[in-house]
ZAVEX-350050 format. One record per atom (N, C-alpha, C): residue number from 1; x, z, y. Coordinates in steps of 0.001 Angstrom, whole numbers, plus 500000, padded with zeros to 6 digits. Layout:
NUM,X,Z,Y
...
END
This chain:
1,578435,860917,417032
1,579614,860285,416481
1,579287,858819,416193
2,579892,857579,417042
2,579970,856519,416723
2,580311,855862,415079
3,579178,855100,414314
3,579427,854617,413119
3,579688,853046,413468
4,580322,853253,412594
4,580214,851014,412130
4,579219,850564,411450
5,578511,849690,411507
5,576606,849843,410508
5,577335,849478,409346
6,576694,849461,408367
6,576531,848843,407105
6,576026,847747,406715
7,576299,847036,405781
7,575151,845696,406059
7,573946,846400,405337
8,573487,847234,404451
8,572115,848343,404233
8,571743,848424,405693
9,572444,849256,406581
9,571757,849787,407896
9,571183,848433,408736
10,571609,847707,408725
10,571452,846488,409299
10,570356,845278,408905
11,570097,845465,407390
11,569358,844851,406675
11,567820,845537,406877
12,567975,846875,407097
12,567025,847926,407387
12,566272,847802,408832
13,567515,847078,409845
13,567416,846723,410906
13,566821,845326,410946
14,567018,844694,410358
14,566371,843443,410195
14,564749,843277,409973
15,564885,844159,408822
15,563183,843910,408079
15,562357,844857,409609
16,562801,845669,409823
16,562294,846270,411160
16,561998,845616,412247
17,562792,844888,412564
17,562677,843726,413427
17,561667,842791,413122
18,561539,842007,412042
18,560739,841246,411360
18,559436,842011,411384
19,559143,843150,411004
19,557490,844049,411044
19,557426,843867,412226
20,558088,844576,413358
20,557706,844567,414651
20,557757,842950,415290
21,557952,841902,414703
21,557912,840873,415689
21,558750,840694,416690
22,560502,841369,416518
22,561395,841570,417711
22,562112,840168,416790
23,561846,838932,416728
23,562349,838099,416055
23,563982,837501,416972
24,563920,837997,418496
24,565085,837452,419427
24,566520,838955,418497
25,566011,840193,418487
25,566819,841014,418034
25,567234,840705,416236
26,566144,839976,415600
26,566170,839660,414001
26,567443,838533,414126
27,567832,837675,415106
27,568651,836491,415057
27,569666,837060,415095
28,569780,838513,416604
28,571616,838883,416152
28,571534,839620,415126
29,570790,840348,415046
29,571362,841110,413561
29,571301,839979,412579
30,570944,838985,412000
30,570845,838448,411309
30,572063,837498,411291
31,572631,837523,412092
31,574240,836369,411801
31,575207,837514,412056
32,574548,839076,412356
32,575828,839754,412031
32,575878,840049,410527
33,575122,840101,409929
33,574732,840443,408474
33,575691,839089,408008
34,575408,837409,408336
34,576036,836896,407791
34,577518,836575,407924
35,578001,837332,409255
35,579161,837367,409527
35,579653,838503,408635
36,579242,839894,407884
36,579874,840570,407114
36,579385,840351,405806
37,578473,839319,405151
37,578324,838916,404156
37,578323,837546,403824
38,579050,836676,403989
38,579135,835599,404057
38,578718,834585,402668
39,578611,835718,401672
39,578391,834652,400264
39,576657,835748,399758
40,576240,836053,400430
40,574840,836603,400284
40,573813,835967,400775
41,573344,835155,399722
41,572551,834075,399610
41,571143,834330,400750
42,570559,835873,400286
42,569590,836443,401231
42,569683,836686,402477
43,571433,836517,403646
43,570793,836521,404474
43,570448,835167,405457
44,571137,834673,404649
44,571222,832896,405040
44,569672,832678,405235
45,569078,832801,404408
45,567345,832514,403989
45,566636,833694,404888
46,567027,834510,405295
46,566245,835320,406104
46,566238,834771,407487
47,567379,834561,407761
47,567580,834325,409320
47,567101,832928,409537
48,567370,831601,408314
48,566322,830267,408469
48,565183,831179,408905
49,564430,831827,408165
49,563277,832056,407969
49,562596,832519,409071
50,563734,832970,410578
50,563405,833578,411440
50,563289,832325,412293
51,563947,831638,411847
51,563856,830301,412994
51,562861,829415,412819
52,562312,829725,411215
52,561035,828769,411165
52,560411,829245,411912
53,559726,830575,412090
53,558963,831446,412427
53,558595,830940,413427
54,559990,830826,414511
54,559521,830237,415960
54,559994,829000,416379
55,559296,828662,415135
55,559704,826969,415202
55,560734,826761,416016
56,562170,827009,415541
56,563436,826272,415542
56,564060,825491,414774
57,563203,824804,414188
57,563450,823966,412898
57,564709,823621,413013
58,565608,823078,414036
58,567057,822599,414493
58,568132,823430,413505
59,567450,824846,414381
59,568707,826378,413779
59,568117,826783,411899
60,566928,826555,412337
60,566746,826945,410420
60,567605,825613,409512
61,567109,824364,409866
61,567649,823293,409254
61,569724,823775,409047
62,570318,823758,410360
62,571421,824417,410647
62,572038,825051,409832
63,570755,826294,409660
63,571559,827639,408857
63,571565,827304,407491
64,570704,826709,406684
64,570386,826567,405458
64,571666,825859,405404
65,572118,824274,406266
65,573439,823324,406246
65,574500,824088,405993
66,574449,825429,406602
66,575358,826222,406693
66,575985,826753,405843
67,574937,827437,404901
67,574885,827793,403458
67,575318,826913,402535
68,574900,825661,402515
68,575534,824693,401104
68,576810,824267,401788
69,577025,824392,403185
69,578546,823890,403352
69,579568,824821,402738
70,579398,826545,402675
70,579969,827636,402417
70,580413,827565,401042
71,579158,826886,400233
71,579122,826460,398606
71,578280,827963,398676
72,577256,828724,398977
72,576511,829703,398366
72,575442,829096,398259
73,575083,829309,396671
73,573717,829410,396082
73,572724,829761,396262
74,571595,829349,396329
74,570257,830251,396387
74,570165,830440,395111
75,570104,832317,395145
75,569111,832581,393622
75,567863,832312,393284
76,567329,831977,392847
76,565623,831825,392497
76,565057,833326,392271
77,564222,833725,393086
77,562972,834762,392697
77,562184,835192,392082
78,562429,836041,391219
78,561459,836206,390275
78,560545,837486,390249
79,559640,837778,389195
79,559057,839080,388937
79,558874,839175,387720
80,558372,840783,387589
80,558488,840991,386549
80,557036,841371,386106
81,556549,841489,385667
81,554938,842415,385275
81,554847,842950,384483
82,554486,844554,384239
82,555178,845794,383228
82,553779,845995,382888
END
């Protein structure tokens, strides 16, 4: 039975991509993620992050432009230590 992904299934698909080094398959999933999440700061920064990777500085520079044109924020990262 044909599904529609999720952006979970897809995000799942991503980091998968990223372990295995399929970084050409990490780019479409990665602007489909931002095509169904458009104000989710993380996938903006993932998919730069794929273009640093292979030095596309052009498309990372791009995507990040992309992001402050949208007006989405980067959250800052934190941890916690219990």
């Amino acid at each position: 039975m044909p599904v529609e992904p999720t952006p979970s299934m897809l995000g799942a698909l991503f980091n998968g991509c990223l372990n295995h080094k399929r970084l050409d398959l990490a780019e479409i999933v990665g602007r489909k993620l931002i095509e169904m999440q458009p104000d989710n700061d993380g996938r903006y920064v993932g998919l730069a992050n794929v273009y640093a990777e292979v030095r596309r500085l052009d498309e990372c520079r791009d995507t990040r432009g992309e992001m402050e044109r949208k007006g989405v924020k980067k959250t800052r990262g934190y941890s916690i230590v219990v």
